[in-house]
C-alpha positions in Angstrom: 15.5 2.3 13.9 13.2 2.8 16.8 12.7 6.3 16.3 12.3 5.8 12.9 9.9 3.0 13.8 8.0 5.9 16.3 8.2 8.9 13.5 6.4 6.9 11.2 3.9 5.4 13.9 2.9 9.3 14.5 1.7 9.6 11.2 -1.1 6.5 11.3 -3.6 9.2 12.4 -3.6 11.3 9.6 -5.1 8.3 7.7 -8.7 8.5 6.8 -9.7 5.3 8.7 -13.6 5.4 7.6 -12.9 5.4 3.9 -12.7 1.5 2.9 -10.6 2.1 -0.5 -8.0 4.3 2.0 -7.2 2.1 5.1 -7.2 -1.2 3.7 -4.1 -0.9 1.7 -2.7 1.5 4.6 -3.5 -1.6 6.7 -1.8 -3.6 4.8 1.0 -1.6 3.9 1.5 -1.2 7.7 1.0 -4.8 9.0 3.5 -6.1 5.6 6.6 -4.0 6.8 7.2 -6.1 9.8 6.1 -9.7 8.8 8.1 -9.5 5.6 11.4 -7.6 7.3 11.1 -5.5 4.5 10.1 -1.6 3.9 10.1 -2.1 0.5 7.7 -5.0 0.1 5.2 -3.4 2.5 4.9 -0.4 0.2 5.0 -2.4 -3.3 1.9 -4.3 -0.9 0.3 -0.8 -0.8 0.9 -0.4 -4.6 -1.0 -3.5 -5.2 -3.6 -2.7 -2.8 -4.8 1.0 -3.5 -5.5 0.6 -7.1 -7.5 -2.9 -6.4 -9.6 -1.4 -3.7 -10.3 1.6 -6.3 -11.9 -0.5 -8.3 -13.6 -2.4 -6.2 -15.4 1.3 -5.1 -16.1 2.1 -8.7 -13.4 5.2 -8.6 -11.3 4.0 -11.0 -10.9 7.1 -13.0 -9.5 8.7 -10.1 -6.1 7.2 -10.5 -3.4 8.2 -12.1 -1.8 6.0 -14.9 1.2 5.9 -13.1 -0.2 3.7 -10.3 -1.7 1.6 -13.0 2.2 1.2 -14.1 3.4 0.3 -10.7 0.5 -1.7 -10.0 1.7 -3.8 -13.2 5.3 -3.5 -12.0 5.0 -4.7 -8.7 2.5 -7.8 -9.6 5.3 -8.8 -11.9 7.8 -8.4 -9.4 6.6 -10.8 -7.2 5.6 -13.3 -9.8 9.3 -13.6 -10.4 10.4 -13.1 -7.1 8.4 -16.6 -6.2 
């Protein structure tokens, strides 16, 4: 797990850090993994994330429908999950 841990630590500075819409649901796709204990709910975080902060720049044509879809599908998973 620890090298997994540091093979996916390498990666962090490939992200575009100055691009608001970018790092904040990297951010929090990163700091969810280990304050849930889950990989899975830190991505489905990211999900969430990415498409809100889209908006938020006014570049929602830029996404794909798909994340739209798992944006929906992830909200409603943790509605029921509460």
């Amino acid at each position: 797990m620890i090298i997994v841990g540091v093979l996916m630590a390498s990666t962090l500075k490939n992200i575009d850090w100055d691009q608001f819409e970018i790092a904040v649901p990297a951010f929090l796709t990163i700091a969810a993994m280990p304050m849930t204990y889950s990989i899975a709910t830190g991505i489905a975080i990211g999900f969430i994330f990415y498409p809100i902060t889209m908006l938020l720049k006014g570049r929602a044509k830029e996404i794909h429908p798909i994340m739209y879809f798992l944006f929906v599908i992830f909200i409603l998973y943790f509605i029921f999950l509460a």
